[in-house]
VMD Tcl script that draws the C-alpha trace (Angstrom):
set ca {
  {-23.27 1.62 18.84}
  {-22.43 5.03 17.69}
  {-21.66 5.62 14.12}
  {-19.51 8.72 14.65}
  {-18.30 10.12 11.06}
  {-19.77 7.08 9.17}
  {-23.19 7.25 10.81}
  {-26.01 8.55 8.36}
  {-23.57 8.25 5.13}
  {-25.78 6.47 2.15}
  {-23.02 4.32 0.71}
  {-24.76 3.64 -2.40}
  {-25.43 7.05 -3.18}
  {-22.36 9.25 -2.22}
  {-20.30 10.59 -4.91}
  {-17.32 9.76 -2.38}
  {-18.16 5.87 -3.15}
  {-19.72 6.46 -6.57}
  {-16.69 4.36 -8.29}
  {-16.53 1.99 -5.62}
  {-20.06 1.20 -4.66}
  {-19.75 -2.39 -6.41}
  {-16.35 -3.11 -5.10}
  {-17.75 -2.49 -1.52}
  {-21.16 -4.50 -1.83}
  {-18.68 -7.57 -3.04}
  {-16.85 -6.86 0.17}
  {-20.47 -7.00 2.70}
  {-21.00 -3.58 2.74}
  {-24.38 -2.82 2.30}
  {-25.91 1.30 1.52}
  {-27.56 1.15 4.65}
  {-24.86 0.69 7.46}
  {-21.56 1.87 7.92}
  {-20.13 -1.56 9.71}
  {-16.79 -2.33 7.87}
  {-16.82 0.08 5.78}
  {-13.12 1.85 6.27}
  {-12.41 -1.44 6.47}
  {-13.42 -2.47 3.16}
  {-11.85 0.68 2.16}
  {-8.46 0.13 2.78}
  {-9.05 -3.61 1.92}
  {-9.07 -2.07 -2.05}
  {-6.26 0.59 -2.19}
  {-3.34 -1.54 -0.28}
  {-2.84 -3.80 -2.78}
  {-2.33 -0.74 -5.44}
  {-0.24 0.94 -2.42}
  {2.31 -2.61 -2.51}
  {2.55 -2.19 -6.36}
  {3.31 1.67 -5.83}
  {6.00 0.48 -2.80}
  {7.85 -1.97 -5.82}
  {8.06 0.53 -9.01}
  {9.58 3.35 -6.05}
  {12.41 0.48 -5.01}
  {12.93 -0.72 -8.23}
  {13.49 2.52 -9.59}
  {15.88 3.21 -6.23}
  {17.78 -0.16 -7.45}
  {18.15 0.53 -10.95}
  {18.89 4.82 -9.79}
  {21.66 3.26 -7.57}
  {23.35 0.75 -9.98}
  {23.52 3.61 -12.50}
  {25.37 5.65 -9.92}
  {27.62 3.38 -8.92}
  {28.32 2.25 -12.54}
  {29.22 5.72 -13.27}
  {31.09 6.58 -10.42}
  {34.38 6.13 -12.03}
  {36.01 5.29 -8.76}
  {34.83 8.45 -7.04}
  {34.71 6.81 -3.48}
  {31.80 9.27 -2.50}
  {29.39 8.50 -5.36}
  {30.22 4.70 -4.45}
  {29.43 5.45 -1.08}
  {26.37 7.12 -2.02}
  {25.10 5.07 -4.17}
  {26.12 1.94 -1.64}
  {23.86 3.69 0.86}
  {20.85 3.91 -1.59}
  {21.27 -0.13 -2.18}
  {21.04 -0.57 2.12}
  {18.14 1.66 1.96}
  {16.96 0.32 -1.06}
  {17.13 -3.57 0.63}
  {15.42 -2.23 4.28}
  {12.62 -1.11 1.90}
  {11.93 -4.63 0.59}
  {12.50 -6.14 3.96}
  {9.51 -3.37 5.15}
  {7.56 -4.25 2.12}
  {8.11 -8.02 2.24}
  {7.04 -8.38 5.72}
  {3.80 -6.22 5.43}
  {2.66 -7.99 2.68}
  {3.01 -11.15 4.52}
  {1.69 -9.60 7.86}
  {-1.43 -8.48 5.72}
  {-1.77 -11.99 4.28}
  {-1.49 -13.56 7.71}
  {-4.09 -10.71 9.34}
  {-6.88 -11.66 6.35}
  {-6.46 -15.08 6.92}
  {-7.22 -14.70 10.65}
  {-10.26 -12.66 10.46}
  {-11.33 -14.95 7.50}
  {-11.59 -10.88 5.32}
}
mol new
graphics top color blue
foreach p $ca { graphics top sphere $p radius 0.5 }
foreach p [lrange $ca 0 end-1] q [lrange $ca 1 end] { graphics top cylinder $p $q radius 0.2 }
display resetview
Protein backbone atom coordinates (compact mmCIF):
# COMPACT_ATOMS: atom_id res chain seq x y z
CA UNK A 1 0.00 0.00 0.00
CA UNK A 2 1.13 3.43 -0.78
CA UNK A 3 1.98 5.75 1.97
CA UNK A 4 1.29 8.96 0.05
CA UNK A 5 2.13 12.13 2.42
CA UNK A 6 2.75 9.88 5.51
CA UNK A 7 5.10 7.48 3.75
CA UNK A 8 8.87 7.92 4.89
CA UNK A 9 7.83 10.36 7.96
CA UNK A 10 9.98 9.09 11.24
CA UNK A 11 7.26 9.59 13.83
CA UNK A 12 9.52 9.43 16.66
CA UNK A 13 11.79 11.90 15.44
CA UNK A 14 9.81 14.77 13.72
CA UNK A 15 9.58 17.98 15.44
CA UNK A 16 5.86 17.94 14.00
CA UNK A 17 5.20 14.94 16.66
CA UNK A 18 7.95 15.95 19.08
CA UNK A 19 5.13 16.75 21.91
CA UNK A 20 3.06 14.00 20.94
CA UNK A 21 5.36 11.12 20.26
CA UNK A 22 4.20 9.37 23.68
CA UNK A 23 0.59 10.14 23.25
CA UNK A 24 0.77 8.36 19.79
CA UNK A 25 2.89 5.18 20.84
CA UNK A 26 -0.06 4.76 23.70
CA UNK A 27 -2.41 4.95 20.78
CA UNK A 28 -0.32 1.84 18.42
CA UNK A 29 1.55 4.05 16.51
CA UNK A 30 4.85 2.96 16.19
CA UNK A 31 8.13 5.48 14.52
CA UNK A 32 8.35 3.19 11.83
CA UNK A 33 4.92 3.16 9.94
CA UNK A 34 2.49 5.61 9.20
CA UNK A 35 -0.77 3.13 9.64
CA UNK A 36 -3.25 5.12 11.88
CA UNK A 37 -1.48 7.73 12.35
CA UNK A 38 -4.01 10.83 11.30
CA UNK A 39 -6.05 8.72 12.95
CA UNK A 40 -4.48 8.79 16.20
CA UNK A 41 -4.12 12.36 15.49
CA UNK A 42 -7.41 13.53 15.54
CA UNK A 43 -8.19 10.82 18.22
CA UNK A 44 -6.14 13.57 20.73
CA UNK A 45 -7.33 17.10 19.66
CA UNK A 46 -11.33 16.33 19.44
CA UNK A 47 -11.82 15.97 22.79
CA UNK A 48 -10.04 19.59 23.44
CA UNK A 49 -12.14 20.70 20.17
CA UNK A 50 -15.73 19.51 22.36
CA UNK A 51 -14.41 21.55 25.39
CA UNK A 52 -13.61 24.57 22.95
CA UNK A 53 -17.43 23.90 21.26
CA UNK A 54 -18.94 24.34 25.26
CA UNK A 55 -16.96 27.61 26.62
CA UNK A 56 -18.08 29.28 22.76
CA UNK A 57 -22.01 28.27 23.65
CA UNK A 58 -21.83 29.00 27.04
CA UNK A 59 -20.47 32.24 26.51
CA UNK A 60 -23.35 32.65 23.51
CA UNK A 61 -25.93 31.71 26.50
CA UNK A 62 -24.72 33.85 29.10
CA UNK A 63 -23.95 36.93 25.90
CA UNK A 64 -27.71 36.36 25.09
CA UNK A 65 -29.33 36.43 28.60
CA UNK A 66 -27.39 39.65 29.21
CA UNK A 67 -28.98 41.08 26.10
CA UNK A 68 -32.17 40.22 26.66
CA UNK A 69 -31.97 41.26 30.37
CA UNK A 70 -31.01 44.59 29.20
CA UNK A 71 -33.21 45.06 26.50
CA UNK A 72 -35.59 47.18 28.37
CA UNK A 73 -38.45 46.09 26.20
CA UNK A 74 -36.73 47.06 22.97
CA UNK A 75 -38.57 44.32 20.84
CA UNK A 76 -35.45 44.15 18.47
CA UNK A 77 -32.75 43.47 21.08
CA UNK A 78 -35.36 40.75 22.41
CA UNK A 79 -35.56 39.48 19.11
CA UNK A 80 -31.97 39.45 18.76
CA UNK A 81 -31.01 38.14 21.56
CA UNK A 82 -34.07 35.36 21.18
CA UNK A 83 -32.31 34.39 17.96
CA UNK A 84 -28.85 33.93 19.65
CA UNK A 85 -30.68 31.44 22.34
CA UNK A 86 -32.18 29.22 18.93
CA UNK A 87 -28.76 29.35 17.64
CA UNK A 88 -27.27 28.98 20.80
CA UNK A 89 -29.64 25.52 21.46
CA UNK A 90 -28.93 24.08 17.54
CA UNK A 91 -25.28 24.37 18.70
CA UNK A 92 -25.72 21.95 21.63
CA UNK A 93 -28.01 19.77 19.65
CA UNK A 94 -24.76 19.69 16.92
CA UNK A 95 -22.43 19.24 19.78
CA UNK A 96 -24.52 16.72 21.74
CA UNK A 97 -25.00 14.44 18.91
CA UNK A 98 -21.27 14.40 17.73
CA UNK A 99 -20.10 13.62 20.89
CA UNK A 100 -22.36 10.73 21.06
CA UNK A 101 -21.78 9.78 17.31
CA UNK A 102 -17.95 9.79 18.26
CA UNK A 103 -18.63 7.63 21.32
CA UNK A 104 -20.72 5.22 19.30
CA UNK A 105 -17.92 5.23 16.18
CA UNK A 106 -14.93 4.26 18.97
CA UNK A 107 -16.92 1.74 20.36
CA UNK A 108 -17.43 0.07 16.95
CA UNK A 109 -13.96 0.00 15.77
CA UNK A 110 -12.99 -1.03 19.39
CA UNK A 111 -10.31 2.71 19.03
Amino acid sequence: MDGGVWQGIDYNNSTLFKGLTGKLGRLGVSGNGYQGAPAAIVNLIIPYILVLAGLILFATILIAGYNMLTSFGDENKINSAKKMLTNAAIGFGIIFISYWLLLLVKTIFGM
